[in-house]
C-alpha positions as CSV (number, residue, x, y, z in Angstrom):
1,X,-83.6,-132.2,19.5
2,X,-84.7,-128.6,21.2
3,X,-84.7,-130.1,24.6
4,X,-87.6,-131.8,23.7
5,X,-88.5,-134.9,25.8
6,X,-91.3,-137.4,25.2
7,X,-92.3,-140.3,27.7
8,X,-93.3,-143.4,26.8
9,X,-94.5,-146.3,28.9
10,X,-93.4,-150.2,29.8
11,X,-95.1,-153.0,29.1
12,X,-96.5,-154.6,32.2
13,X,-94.7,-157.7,31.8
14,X,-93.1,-158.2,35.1
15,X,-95.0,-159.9,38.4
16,X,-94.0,-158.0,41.1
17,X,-96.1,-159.5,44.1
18,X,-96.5,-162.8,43.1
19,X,-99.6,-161.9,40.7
20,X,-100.6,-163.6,37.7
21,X,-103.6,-161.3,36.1
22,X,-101.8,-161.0,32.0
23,X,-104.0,-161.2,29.8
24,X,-104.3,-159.9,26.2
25,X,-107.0,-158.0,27.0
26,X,-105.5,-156.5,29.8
27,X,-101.9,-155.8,27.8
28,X,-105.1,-154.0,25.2
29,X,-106.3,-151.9,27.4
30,X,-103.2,-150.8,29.3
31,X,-101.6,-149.9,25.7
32,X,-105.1,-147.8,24.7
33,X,-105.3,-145.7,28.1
34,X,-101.5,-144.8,27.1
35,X,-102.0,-143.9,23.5
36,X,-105.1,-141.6,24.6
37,X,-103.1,-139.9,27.9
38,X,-100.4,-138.9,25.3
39,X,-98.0,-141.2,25.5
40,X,-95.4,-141.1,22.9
41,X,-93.6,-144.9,22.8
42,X,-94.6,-148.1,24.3
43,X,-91.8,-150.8,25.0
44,X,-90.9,-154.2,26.0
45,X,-88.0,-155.2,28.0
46,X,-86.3,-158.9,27.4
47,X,-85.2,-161.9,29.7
48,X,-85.9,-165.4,29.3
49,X,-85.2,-166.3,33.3
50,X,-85.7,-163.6,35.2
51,X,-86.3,-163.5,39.9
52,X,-89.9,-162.8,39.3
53,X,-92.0,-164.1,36.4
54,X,-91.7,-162.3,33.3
55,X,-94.1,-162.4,30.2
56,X,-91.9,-162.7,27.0
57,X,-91.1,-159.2,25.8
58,X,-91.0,-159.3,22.0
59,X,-94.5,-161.4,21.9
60,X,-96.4,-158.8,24.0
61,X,-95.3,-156.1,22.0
62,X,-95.9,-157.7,18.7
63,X,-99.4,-159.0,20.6
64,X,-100.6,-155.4,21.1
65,X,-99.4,-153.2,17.7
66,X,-103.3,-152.9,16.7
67,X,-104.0,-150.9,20.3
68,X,-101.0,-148.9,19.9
69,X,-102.3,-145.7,17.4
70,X,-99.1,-143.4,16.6
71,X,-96.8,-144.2,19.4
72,X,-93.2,-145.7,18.9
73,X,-92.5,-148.9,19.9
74,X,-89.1,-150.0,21.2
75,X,-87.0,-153.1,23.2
76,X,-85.4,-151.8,26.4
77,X,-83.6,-153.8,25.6
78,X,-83.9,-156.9,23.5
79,X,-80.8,-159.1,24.0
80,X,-79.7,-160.4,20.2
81,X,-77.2,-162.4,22.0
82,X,-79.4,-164.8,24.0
83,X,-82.4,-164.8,21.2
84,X,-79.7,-165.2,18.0
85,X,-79.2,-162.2,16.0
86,X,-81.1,-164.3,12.9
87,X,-84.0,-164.9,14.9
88,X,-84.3,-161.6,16.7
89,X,-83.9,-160.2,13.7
90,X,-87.0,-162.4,11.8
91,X,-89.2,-161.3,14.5
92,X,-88.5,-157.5,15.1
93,X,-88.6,-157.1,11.1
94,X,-91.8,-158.2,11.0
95,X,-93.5,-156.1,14.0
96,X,-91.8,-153.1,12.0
97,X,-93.6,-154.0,8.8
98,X,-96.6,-154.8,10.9
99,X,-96.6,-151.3,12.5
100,X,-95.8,-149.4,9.4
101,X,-92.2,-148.7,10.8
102,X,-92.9,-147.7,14.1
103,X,-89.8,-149.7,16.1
104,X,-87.1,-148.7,17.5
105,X,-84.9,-151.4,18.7
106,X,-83.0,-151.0,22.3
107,X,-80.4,-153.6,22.5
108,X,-78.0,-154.5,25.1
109,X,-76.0,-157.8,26.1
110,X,-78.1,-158.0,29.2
111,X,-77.4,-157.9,33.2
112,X,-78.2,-161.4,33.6
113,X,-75.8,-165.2,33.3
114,X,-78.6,-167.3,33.8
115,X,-80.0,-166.0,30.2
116,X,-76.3,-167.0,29.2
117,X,-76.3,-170.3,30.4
118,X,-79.8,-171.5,29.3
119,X,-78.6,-170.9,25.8
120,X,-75.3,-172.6,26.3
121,X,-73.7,-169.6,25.4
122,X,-70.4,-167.8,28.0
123,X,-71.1,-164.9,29.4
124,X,-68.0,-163.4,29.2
125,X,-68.3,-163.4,25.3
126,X,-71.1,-160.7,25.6
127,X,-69.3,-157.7,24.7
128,X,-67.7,-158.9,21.8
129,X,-70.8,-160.8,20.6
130,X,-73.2,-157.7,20.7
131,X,-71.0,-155.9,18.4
132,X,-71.0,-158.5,15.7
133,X,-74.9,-159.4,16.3
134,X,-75.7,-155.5,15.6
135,X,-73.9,-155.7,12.4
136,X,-75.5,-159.3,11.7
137,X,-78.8,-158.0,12.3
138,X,-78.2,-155.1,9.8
139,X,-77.3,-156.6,7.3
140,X,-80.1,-158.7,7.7
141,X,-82.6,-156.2,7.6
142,X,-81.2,-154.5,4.3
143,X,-82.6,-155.2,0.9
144,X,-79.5,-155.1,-1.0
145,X,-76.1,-154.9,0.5
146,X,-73.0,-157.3,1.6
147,X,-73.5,-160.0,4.3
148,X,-71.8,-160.0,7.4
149,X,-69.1,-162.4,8.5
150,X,-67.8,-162.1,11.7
151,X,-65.9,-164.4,14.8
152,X,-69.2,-165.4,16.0
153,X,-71.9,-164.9,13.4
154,X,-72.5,-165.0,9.8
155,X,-75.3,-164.1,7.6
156,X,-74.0,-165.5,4.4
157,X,-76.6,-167.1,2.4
158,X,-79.8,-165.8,4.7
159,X,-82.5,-164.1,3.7
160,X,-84.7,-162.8,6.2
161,X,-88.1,-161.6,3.6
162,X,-90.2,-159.9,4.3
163,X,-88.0,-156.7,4.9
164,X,-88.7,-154.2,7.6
165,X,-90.7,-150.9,6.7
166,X,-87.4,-148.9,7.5
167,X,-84.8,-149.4,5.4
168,X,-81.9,-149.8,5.5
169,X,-83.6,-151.3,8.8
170,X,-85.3,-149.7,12.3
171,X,-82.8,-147.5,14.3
172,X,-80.1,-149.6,16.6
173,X,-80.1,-148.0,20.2
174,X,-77.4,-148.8,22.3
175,X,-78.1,-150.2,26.2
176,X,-75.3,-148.6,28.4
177,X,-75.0,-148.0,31.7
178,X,-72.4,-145.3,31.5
179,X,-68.9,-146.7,31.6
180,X,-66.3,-145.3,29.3
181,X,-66.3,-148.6,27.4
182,X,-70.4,-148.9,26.6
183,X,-70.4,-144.9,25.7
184,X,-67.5,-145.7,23.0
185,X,-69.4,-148.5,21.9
186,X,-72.5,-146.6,21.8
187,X,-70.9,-144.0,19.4
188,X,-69.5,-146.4,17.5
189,X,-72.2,-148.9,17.1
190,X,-75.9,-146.7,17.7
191,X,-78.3,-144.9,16.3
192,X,-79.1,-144.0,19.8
193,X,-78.4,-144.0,23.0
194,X,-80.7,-145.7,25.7
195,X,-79.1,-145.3,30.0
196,X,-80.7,-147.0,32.8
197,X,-82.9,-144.8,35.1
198,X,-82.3,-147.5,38.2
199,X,-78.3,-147.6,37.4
200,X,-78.2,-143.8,36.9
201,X,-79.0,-140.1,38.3
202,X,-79.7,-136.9,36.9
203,X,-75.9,-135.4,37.7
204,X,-74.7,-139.0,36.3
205,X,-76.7,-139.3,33.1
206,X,-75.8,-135.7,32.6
207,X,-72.0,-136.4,32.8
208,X,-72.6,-139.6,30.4
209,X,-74.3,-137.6,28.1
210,X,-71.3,-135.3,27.5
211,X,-68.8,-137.5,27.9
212,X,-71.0,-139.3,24.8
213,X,-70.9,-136.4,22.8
214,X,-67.1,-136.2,22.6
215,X,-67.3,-140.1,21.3
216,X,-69.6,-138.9,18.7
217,X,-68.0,-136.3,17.7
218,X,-64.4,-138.7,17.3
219,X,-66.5,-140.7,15.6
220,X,-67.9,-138.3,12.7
221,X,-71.7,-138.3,14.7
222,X,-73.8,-135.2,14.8
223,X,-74.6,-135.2,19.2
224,X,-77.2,-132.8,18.1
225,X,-78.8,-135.5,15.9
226,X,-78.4,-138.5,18.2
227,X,-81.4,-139.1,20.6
228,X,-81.3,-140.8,23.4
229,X,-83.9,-142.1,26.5
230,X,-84.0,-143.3,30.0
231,X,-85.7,-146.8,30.2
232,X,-86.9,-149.4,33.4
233,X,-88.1,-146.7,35.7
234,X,-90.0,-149.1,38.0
235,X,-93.4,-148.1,39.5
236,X,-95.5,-149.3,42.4
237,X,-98.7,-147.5,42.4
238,X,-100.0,-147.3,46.3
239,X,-101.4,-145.2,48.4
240,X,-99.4,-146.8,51.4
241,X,-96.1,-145.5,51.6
242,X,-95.3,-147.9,54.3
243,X,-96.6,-150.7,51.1
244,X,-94.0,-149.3,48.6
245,X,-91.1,-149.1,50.8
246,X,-91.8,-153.1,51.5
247,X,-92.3,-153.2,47.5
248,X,-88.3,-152.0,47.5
249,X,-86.9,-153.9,50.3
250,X,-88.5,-157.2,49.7
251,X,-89.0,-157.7,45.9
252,X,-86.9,-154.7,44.0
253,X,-83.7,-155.0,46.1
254,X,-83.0,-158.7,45.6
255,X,-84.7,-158.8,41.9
256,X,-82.2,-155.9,40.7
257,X,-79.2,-156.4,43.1
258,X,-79.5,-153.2,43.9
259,X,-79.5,-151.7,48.0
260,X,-83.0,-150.2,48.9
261,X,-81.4,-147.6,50.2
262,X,-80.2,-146.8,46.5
263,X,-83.4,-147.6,45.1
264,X,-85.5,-145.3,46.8
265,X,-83.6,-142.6,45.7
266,X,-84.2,-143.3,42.2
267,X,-87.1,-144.7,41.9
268,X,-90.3,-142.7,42.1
């Protein structure tokens, strides 16, 4: 690790003020301007409904790999739950063979019950499906090993060909907020770690991050080999400071269920 810290960029996947300007083009360009200013990982975040209108993540990722040179690309988070661990697994195996196994895949049960119940599935069954979906979607992604049979899932006579570049399969980051619960999980179940820069702060992702390290290490985990990354970081470009604060009140606040007051301390 050496302290080392790369950025990467979002997608721009989310309608903020009401604006519908996507395009391919314009998804292109923005992922050539951030490959050339340095830019070391490009991702996608995942909802079906969402407050605002959101462009499907895994699509526009998959839709710009040729612009993307070098950089890493990652799901902050894809949600295996809501997609199915099978078919989530089809399509981030293929933009990993397509990329030349490039992806790093962020995954998390997701924030949101509407998601839930468009796909008929409870909410309350989130934690305990996530864990058997990351093992589903491993075993899925291995050339030769054992399937996975689980309460929920079951990957018994699938196979998902053509393989992902990576083998045994891209790295499994871990969504979590913080809680005791998701940092166990995370040392349990991840490759990585992946917080939330608009549920977090420095002082509480620092705290986290040891607290982490002591799962890691119960769990037989190098800390010094397990990376981890800050992801939805919302930005408003403006020269109007007066414009962004209205950007937090009226659109952020309600869309994230967060106050402003709270928002405008984290956000930049």
């Amino acid at each position: 690790m050496g302290g080392q810290v790369d950025y990467g960029v979002h997608l721009p996947l989310i309608s903020l003020k009401g604006q519908r300007h996507w395009s391919l083009r314009g998804l292109l360009e923005y992922a050539e301007i951030a490959e050339r200013l340095g830019f070391r990982a490009i991702s996608a975040n995942d909802h079906l409904i969402f407050p605002r209108p959101w462009l499907d993540g895994p699509t526009a990722l998959a839709a710009v790999l040729a612009s993307t040179g070098q950089m890493a690309l990652a799901t902050t988070v894809a949600l295996p739950i809501v997609r199915g661990p099978v078919a989530l697994a089809k399509s981030l195996a293929a933009i990993d063979l397509l990329s030349g196994g490039r992806l790093v895949v962020g995954v998390g049960p997701g924030s949101s019950a509407r998601d839930y119940a468009a796909v008929g599935i409870p909410f309350e069954e989130r934690w305990k499906r996530l864990e058997e979906a990351v093992w589903a979607m491993r075993a899925l992604w291995l050339r030769e090993g054992s399937p996975f049979k689980g309460e929920f899932y079951s990957t018994e006579g699938v196979v998902l060909e053509p393989y992902p570049t990576q083998q045994p399969g891209p790295p499994i980051w871990i969504g979590s907020w913080g809680s005791e619960a998701g940092l166990r999980r995370t040392a349990r179940l991840g490759d990585g770690w992946l917080a939330s820069a608009y549920n977090t702060t420095p002082e509480e992702f620092a705290n986290a991050w040891g607290r982490l390290r002591e799962h890691l290490r119960a769990a037989g985990k190098d800390p010094n080999h397990f990376p981890n990354a800050i992801a939805t970081m919302f930005f408003f470009v403006t020269e109007d400071r007066a414009a962004a604060g209205r950007i937090v009140r009226e659109i952020l606040s309600p869309t994230l269920n967060r106050p402003a007051e709270v928002l405008s301390q984290r956000l930049l």
